[in-house]
N, CA, C and O of each residue as an XYZ file, in Angstrom:
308
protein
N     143.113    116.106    115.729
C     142.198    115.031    116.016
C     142.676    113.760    115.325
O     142.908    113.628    114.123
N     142.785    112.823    116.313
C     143.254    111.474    115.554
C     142.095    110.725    115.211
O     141.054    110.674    115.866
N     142.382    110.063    113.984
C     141.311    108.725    113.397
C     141.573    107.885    113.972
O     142.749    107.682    114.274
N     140.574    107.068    114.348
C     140.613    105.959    114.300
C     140.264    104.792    113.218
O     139.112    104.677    112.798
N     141.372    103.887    112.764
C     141.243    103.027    112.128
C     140.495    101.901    112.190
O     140.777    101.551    113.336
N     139.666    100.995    111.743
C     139.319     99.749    112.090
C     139.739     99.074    110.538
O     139.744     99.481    109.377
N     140.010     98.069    111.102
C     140.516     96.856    110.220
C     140.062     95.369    109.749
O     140.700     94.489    110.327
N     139.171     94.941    108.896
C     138.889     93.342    109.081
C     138.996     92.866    108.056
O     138.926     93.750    107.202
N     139.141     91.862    107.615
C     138.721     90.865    106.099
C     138.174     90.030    106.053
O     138.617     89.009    106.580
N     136.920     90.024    105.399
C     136.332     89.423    104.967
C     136.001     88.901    103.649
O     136.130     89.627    102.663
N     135.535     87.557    103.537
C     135.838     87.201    102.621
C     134.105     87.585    101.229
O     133.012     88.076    101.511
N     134.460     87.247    100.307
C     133.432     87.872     99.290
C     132.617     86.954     98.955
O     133.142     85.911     98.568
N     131.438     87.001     98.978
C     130.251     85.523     98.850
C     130.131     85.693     97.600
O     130.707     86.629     97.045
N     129.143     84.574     96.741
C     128.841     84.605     95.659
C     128.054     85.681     95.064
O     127.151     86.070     95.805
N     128.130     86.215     94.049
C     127.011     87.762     93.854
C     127.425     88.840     93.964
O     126.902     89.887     93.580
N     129.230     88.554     94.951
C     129.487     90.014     95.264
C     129.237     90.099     96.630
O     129.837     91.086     97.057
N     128.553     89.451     97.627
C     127.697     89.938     99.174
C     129.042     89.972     99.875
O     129.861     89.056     99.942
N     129.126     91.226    100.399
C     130.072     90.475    101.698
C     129.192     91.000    103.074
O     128.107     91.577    103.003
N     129.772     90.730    104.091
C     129.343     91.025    105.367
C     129.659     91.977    106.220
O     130.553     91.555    106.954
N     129.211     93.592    106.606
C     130.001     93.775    107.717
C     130.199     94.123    108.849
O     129.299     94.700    109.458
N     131.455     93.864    109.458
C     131.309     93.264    110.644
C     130.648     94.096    111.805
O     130.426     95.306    111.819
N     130.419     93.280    112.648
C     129.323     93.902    113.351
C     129.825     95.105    114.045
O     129.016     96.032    114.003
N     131.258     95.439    114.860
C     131.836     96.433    115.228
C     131.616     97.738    114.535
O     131.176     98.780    115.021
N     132.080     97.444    113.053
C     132.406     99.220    111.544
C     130.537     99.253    111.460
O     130.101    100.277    110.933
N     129.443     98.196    111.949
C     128.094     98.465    111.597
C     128.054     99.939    112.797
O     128.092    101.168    112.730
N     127.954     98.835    113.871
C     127.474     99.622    115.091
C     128.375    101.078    115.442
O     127.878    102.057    115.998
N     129.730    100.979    115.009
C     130.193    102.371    114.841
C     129.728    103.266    113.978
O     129.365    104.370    114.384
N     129.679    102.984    112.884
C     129.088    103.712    112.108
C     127.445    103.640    111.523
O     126.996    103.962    110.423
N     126.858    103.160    112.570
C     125.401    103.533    112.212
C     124.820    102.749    111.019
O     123.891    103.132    110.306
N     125.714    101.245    110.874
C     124.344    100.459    109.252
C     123.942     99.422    110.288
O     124.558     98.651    111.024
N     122.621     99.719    110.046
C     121.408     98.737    110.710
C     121.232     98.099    109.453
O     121.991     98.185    108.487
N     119.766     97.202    109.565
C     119.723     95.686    108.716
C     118.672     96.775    107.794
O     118.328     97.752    108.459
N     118.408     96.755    107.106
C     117.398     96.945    105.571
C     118.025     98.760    105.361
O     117.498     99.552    104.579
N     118.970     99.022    106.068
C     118.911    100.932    105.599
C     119.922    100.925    104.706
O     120.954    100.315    104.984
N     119.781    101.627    103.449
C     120.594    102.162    102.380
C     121.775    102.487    102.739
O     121.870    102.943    103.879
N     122.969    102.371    101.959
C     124.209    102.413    102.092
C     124.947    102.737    100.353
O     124.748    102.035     99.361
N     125.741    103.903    100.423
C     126.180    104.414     99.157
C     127.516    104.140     99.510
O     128.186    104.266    100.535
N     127.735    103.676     98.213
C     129.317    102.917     97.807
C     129.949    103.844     96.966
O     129.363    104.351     96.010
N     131.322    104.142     97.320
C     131.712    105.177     96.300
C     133.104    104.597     95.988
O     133.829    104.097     96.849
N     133.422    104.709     94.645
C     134.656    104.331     94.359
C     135.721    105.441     93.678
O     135.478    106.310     92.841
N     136.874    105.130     94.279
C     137.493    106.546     94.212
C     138.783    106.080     94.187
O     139.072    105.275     95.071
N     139.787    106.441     93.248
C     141.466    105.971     93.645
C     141.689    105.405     94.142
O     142.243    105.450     95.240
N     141.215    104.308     93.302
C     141.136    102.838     94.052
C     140.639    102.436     95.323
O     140.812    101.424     96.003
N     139.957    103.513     95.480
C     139.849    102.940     97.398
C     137.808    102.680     97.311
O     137.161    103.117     96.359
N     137.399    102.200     98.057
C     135.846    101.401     97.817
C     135.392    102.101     99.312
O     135.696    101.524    100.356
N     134.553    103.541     99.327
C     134.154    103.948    100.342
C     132.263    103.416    100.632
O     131.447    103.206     99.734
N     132.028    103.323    102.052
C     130.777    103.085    102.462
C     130.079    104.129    103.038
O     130.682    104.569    104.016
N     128.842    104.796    102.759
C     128.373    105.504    103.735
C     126.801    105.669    104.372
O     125.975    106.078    103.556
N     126.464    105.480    105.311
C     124.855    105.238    105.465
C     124.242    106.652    104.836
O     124.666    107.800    104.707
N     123.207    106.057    104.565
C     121.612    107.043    103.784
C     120.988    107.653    104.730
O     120.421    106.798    105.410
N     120.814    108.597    105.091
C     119.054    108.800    105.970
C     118.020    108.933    104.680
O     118.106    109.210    103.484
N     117.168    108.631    105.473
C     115.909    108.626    104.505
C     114.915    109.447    105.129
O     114.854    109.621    106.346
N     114.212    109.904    104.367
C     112.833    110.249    104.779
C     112.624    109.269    105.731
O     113.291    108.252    105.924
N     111.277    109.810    106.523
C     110.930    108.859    107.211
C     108.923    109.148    107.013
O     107.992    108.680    107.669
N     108.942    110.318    105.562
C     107.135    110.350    105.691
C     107.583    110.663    103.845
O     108.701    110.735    103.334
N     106.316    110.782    103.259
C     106.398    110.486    101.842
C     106.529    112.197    101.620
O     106.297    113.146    102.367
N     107.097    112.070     99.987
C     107.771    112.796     99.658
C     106.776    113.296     97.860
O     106.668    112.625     96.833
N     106.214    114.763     98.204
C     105.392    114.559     97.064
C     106.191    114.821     95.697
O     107.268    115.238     96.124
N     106.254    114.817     94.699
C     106.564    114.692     93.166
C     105.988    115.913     92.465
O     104.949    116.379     92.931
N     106.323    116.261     91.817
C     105.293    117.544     90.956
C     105.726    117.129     89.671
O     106.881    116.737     89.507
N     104.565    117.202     88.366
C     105.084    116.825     87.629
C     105.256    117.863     86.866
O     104.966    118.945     87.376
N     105.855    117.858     85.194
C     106.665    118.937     84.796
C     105.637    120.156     84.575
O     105.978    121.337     84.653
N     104.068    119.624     84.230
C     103.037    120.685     84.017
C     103.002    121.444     85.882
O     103.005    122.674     85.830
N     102.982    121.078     86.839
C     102.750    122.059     87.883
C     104.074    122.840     87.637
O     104.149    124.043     87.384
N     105.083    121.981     87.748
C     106.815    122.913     87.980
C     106.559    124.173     87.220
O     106.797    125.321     87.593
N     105.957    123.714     85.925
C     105.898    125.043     84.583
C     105.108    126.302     85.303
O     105.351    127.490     85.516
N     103.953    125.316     85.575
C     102.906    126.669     86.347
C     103.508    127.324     87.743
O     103.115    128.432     88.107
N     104.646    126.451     88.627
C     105.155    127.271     89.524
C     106.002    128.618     89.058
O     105.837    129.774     89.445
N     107.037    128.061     88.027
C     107.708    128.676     87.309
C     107.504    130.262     87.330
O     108.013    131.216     87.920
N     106.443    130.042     86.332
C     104.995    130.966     85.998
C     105.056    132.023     86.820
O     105.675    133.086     86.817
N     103.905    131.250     87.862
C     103.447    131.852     88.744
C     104.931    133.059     89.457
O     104.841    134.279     89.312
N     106.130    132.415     90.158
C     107.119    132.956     91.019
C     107.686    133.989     89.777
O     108.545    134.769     90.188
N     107.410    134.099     88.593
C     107.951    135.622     87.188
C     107.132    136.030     87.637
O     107.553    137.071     88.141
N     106.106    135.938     87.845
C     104.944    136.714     87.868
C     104.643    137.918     89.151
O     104.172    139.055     89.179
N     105.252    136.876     90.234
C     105.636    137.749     91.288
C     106.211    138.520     91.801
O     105.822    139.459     92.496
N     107.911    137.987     91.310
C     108.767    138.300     91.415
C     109.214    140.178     90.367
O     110.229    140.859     90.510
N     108.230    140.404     89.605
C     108.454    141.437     88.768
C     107.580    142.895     89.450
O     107.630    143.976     88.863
């Protein structure tokens, strides 16, 4: 299977912003406000889109986790 390459330069705004271009967006799926993880690696500066949830996500705090804990020894024996 061959890659395909895409290629552009752009230049770097103040802050760090750059832009990109609308082609590497729409190929690869970055729309306007969605998360994007930057990874830096042997020298090379990778991009990759986020999915997100799209409904809320509940939290437990460390007193339930303990009592799940608990509870799944309890079962599990």
């Amino acid at each position: 299977m061959q890659t395909q390459t895409i290629e552009e330069i752009v230049k770097m705004q103040p802050k760090g912003l750059l832009t990109i271009p609308v082609n590497i967006r729409k190929k690869y799926g970055f729309s306007e406000n969605d998360f994007i993880r930057i990874k830096a690696t042997a020298g090379k500066v990778y991009l990759e889109p986020v999915r997100t949830l799209s409904y809320p996500v509940r939290s437990y705090t460390d007193k339930e986790l303990e009592e799940f804990f608990e509870l799944d020894k309890q079962l599990s024996q």
